[in-house]
N, C-alpha and C positions, 0 to 999 in steps of 0.2 A: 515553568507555568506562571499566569498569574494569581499572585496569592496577596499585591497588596498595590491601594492605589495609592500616586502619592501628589499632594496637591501643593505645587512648586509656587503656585501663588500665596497659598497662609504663609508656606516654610518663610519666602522671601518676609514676608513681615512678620516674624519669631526672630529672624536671627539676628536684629538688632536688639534683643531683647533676653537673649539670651542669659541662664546665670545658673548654677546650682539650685536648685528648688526647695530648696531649705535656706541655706545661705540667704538666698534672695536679693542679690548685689545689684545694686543701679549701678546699671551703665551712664558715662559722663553724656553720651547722647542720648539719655531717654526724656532728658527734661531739665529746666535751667537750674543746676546748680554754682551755689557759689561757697560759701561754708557750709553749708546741709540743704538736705532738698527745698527746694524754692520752687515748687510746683508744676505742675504741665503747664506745657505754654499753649495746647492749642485741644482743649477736651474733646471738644468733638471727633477730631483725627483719631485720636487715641480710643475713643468709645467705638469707633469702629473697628479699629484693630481689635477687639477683645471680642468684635462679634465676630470677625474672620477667623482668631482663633480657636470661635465652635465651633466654627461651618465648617474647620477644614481638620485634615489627617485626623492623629489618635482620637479627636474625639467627635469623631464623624464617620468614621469606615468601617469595616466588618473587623476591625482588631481592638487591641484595647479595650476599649470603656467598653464597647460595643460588646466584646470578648467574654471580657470577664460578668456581664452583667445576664449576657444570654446563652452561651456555650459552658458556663459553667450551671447550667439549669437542664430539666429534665425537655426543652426548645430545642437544643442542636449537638450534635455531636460531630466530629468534621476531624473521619476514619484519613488515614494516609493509604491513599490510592496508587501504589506503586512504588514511585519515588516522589509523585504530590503529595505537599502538602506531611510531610517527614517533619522538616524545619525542627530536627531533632527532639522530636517530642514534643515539641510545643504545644499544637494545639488537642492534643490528647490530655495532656499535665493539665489542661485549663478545664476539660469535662471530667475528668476523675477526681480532681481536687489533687492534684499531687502538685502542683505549682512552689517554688520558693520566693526570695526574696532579689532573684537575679532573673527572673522571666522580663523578658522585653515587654510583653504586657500588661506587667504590672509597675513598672520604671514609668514608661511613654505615660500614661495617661496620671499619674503620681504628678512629672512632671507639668505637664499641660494645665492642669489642675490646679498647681500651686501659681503657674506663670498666672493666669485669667486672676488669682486672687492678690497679687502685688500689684500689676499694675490696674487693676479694678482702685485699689487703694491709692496709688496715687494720684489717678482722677477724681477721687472723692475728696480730698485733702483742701481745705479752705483755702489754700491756696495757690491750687491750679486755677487756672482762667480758659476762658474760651475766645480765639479770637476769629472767630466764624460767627453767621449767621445761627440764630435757636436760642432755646430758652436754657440756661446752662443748668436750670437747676431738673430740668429733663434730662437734661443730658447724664448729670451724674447720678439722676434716678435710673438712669437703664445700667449707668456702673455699681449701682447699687446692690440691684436683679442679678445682673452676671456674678459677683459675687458670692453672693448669696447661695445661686445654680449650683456656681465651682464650691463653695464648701459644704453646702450640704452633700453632693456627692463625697468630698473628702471623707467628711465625718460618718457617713453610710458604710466606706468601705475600709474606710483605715481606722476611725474612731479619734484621731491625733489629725489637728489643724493648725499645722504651720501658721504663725501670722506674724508680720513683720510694721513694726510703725516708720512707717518712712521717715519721722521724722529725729528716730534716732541716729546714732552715726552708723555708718554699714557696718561696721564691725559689731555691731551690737548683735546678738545672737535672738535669733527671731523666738519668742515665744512659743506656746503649742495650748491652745483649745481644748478643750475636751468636755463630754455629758454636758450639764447644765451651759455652762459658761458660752461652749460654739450654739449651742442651740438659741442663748440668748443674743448673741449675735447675730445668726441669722434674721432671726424674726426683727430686731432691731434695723437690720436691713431693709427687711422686706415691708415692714410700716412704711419707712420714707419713701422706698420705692410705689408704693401703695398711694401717698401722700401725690406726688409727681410727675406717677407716667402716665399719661394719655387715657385715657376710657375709648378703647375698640369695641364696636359691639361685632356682631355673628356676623351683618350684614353688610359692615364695611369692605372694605376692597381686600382682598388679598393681600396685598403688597405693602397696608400697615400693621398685616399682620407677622412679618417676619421680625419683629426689635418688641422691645419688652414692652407689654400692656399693663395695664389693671389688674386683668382677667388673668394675665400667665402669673403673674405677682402673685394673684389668690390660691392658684391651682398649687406653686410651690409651695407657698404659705399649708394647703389641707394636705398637701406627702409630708413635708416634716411633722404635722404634729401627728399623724396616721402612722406615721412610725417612728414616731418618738420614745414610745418605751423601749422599743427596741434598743436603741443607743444607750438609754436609761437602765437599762438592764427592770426594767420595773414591769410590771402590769398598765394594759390600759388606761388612761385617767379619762373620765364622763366628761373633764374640762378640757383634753385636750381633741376630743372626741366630737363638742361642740362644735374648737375652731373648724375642726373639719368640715362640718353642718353648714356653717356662717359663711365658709370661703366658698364653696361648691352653690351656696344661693347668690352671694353676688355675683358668681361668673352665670349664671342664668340669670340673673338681672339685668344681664347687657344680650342677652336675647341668644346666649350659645342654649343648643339644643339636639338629641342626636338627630344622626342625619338619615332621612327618610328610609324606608323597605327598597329593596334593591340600590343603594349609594354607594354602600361597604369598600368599596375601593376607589368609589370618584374621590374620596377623602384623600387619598396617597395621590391624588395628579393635582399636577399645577394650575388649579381654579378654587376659584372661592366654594366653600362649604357651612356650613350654620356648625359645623361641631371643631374646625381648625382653629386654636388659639394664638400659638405659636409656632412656627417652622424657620427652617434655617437655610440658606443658600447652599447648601449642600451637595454633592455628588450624590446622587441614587444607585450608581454602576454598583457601588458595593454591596446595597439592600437588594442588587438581583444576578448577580453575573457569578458571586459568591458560592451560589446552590447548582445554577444550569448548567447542564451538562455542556462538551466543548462543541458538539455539535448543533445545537441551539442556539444555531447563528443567523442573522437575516442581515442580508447588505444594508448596510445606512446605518446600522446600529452599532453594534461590535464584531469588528472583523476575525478577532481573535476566536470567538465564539464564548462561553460560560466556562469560569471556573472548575467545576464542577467537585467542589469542595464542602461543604454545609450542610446535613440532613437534620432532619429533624427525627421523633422517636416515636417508633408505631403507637406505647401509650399515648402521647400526647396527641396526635393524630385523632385519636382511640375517645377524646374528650369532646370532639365533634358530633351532633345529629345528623345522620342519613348512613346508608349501607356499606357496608366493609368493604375496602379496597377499590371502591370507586368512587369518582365524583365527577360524572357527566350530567350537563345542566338539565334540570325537570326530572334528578331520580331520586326529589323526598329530601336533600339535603339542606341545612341551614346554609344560608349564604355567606357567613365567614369563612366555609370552609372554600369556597371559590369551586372553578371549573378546569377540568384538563378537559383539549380538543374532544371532541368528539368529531371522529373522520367522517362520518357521514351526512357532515355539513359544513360548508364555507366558515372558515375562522379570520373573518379580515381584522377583526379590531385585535384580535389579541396573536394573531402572526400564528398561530400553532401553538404557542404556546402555556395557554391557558394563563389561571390567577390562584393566587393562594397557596394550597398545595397540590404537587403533582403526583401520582403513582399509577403505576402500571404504565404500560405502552405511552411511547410520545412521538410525536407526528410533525411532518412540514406543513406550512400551511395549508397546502392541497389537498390535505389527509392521508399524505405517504408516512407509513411506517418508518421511522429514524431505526438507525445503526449506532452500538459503540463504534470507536474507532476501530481501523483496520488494524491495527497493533495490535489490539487485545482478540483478535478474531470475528469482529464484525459483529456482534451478536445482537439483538433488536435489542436496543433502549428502551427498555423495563426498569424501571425504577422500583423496588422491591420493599414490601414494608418496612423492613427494619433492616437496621446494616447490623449482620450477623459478627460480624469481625470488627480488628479496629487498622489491623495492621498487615501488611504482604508480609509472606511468611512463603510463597512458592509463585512460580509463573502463572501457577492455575488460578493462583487467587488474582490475577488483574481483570480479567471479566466480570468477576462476582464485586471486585470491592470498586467498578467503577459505573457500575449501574445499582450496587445498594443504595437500601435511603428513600425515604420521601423526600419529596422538594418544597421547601415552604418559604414565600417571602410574598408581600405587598405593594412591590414599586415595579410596575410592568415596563420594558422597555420601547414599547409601542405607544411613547408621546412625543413630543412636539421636543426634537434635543435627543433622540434615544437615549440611551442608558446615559448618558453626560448629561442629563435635565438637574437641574441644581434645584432641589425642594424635598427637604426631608420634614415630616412631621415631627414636634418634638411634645407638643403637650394638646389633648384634645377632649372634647366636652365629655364624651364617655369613660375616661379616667378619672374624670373627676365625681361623677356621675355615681361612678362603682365605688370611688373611695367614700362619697357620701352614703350609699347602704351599707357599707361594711359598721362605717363609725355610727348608724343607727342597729346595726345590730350589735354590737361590743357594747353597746347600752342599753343593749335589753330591747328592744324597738325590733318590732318586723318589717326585713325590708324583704319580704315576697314579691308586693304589687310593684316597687320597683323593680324586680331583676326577671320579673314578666314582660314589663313595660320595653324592655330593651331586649329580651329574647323574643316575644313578636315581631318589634321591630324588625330581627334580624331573620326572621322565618322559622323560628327556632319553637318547641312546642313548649308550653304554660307549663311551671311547674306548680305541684300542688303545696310544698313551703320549703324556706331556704334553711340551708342548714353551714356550717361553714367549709364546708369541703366543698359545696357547691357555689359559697362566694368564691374560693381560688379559684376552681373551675370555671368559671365564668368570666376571670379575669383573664386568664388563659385565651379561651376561647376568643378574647375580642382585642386581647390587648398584645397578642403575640409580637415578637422582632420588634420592640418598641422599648426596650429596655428596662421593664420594671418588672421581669420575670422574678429574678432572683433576690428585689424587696419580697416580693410579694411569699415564697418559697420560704423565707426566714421569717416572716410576720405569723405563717400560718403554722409553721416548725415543721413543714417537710424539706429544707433545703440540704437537710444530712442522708437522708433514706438513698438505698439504693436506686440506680435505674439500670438501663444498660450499658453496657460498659463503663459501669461506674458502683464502686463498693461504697456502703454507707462508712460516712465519716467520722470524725469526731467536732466541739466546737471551736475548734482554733482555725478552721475553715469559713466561719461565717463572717473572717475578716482577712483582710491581706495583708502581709507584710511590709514593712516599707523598703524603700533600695535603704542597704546597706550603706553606700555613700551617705544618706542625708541619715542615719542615724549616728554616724563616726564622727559628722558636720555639725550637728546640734545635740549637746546633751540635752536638751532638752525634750528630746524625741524619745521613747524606747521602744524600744523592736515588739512587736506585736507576739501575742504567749502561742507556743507551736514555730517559732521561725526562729530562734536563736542558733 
């Protein structure tokens, strides 16, 4: 079955590039050396490469980063449907928290990670050159940014941030970051990038919104300090709480805003929007084919038909407004929650398929009744609140475990490109929006009439005041499959609690392991506490 896309165009430009990710060895063809590094010869080249390297594989597709940021949250759970999706435990290890320090998902996106952060560095290096067209000192603002991206991720999930000075000899053993020190780094980044890269506003074109702005600079800028005590092991700071305040009003200073009552998903298609900051040339097939069943196939699109691997958790489900176990369009529900067909009317735009999440009965576009496969007995494609099981254990279980599950995702395959449209969102005005109530309430400040402001918007009813279980909630609700579930889960201290199929943990889970490789490779590394 398919269980992984794999994008032959980044790989080709990785694998000159290739090294241990701790080590972090330049290759003699990465740049002109002659007794030590002597800088890039051509920035711009190279600032594009590091943007191919987020637009493609591990940190772009439904595994890895993707993986561990959203399947290890109370968002998806992705049961082994016979002999899919087995991959020996894999992606079960990843929602129970049982994961080690040799999971392919936690190595790939480790390494990807560390690569965006060396050669980031080398394009920054006083003395690389540009010998293209553009302003170089943009240029090594957007290496600035990507930097920045890749270690604050690092230090989110491993707390230890390899760093290497290129301009030592390669045998020099790369350093490691930590608490204060990466976080002043970061932001030391993200000033000059601030300083350098272009001012996008909402109503610019699309298309310079895909490379680092202003605005995505700020929105980094208000997540690291929104969770900085996290990293810090501290409490809240009112100052770091601020920066959040301060970055979140200049990104509406450049005119981003949500995006109107009824939009909620023109957001995820490739057109301009007033709330999209940043997106990446990305594969979308994995944001939808992931969850769909294999019969959820329409010529032109994917021949193969849906995955059908991904569910999300009746609670979670369960955090949406409108009636149990439906959601056909005009019955009371908020519009993040989306629509499944309703048969008793023409479905052109969205193929049968509906948006958001799917449960109960799923249909052809004509409004015919689907079938599981004839293997499993044919039995109508009901998608069932909750996946009861995780694992086949008898033949009887492959009907039940291949229609369990809601279906939850936001990039419909019914655009311009089907499921191969390259535009994933990565950072957008409503994230930032939320992380500015949050850090007015961690100060004492009520952010009610904002988190009104954005449930009207979304058709959602007024509450009468916020509380903070109903800030997570609300982040949930709007920021799903977007990869900041499981900050968000640690910030609020639910990311330990049970769910389904999954026992509550302990906290040497609210971080990951490193490969073992790159701790044998640098003492300077130590193995994160719980993985020895």
């Amino acid at each position: 079955m398919k269980k992984r896309i794999t994008n032959y165009f980044s790989l080709a430009l990785l694998i000159p590039l290739a090294f241990s990710c701790t080590d972090l060895e330049i290759e003699p063809t990465d740049s002109l050396i002659t007794d030590g590094f002597a800088g890039v010869a051509d920035v711009e080249s190279e600032v594009v490469n590091l943007r191919n390297i987020i637009s493609g594989g591990a940190l772009a597709n439904q595994e890895s980063l993707f993986a561990l940021n959203e399947v290890t949250t109370d968002e998806y759970v992705v049961p082994t449907r016979g002999s899919d999706w087995g991959d020996n435990g894999r992606w079960l290890s990843i929602h129970r928290h049982t994961w080690n320090a040799e999971l392919f998902d936690v190595i790939q996106p480790w390494q990807q990670l560390n690569s965006v952060t060396i050669n980031a560095t080398r394009v920054i290096s006083p003395k690389s050159v540009s010998t293209a067209s553009g302003d170089i000192n943009a240029q090594k603002a957007q290496a600035r940014f990507y930097r920045a991206w890749a270690m604050q991720w690092i230090l989110d999930m491993w707390r230890q941030v390899p760093y290497r000075d290129v301009d030592l000899p390669n045998s020099a053993i790369p350093e490691v970051l930590t608490g204060q020190v990466a976080i002043d780094s970061i932001v030391a980044d993200l000033n000059v990038a601030i300083a350098n890269l272009p001012e996008v506003t909402a109503g610019d074109a699309i298309n310079q919104k895909n490379v680092p702005t202003k605005a995505a600079a700020h929105l980094l800028m208000a997540r690291l300090h929104l969770n900085k005590h996290v990293y810090l092991g501290t409490s809240p700071d009112p100052a770091d709480m601020q920066v959040v305040i301060n970055s979140v009003d200049e990104i509406a200073a450049d005119g981003y805003q949500l995006a109107a009552s009824g939009d909620f998903f023109d957001i995820f298609r490739p057109s301009n929007d007033v709330e999209t900051i940043w997106w990446t040339p990305s594969d979308t097939g994995p944001r939808t084919w992931h969850t769909l069943h294999y019969n959820q196939n329409f010529p032109g699109f994917n021949d193969g038909g849906g995955w059908n691997g991904f569910t999300t958790l009746a609670e979670f489900y369960d955090l949406f407004e409108g009636p149990a176990d439906t959601n056909y369009p005009g019955d009371g529900q908020e519009e993040r929650r989306g629509v499944v067909h309703d048969p008793s009317t023409a479905d052109e735009d969205n193929l049968g398929i509906g948006l958001g999440f799917l449960i109960n009965q799923q249909y052809e576009q004509d409004g015919t009744p689907l079938d599981a496969r004839e293997n499993v007995g044919g039995v109508p494609l009901v998608f069932t609140r909750e996946t009861e099981q995780a694992e086949y254990t008898a033949p009887a279980d492959n009907a039940v475990l291949e229609t369990s599950g809601i279906r939850m995702f936001k990039y419909h395959p019914n655009e311009e490109g089907g499921d191969r449209r390259r535009h994933i969102v990565r950072y957008r005005y409503a994230d930032a929006f939320l992380m500015k109530a949050e850090a007015m309430f961690r100060m004492g400040m009520d952010p009610t009439a904002m988190i009104n402001e954005l449930r009207t918007t979304r058709g959602a009813t007024a509450l009468g005041t916020v509380t903070e279980a109903d800030l997570l909630a609300e982040r949930g609700r709007e920021l799903y499959q977007e990869q900041v579930r499981r900050q968000d889960l640690i910030r609020f201290g639910q990311y330990l609690r049970a769910w389904n199929l999954k026992e509550a943990g302990d906290e040497t889970r609210l971080i990951f392991p490193i490969p073992i490789a790159d701790v044998l490779a640098n003492p300077n590394l130590q193995q994160n506490p719980g993985y020895n």
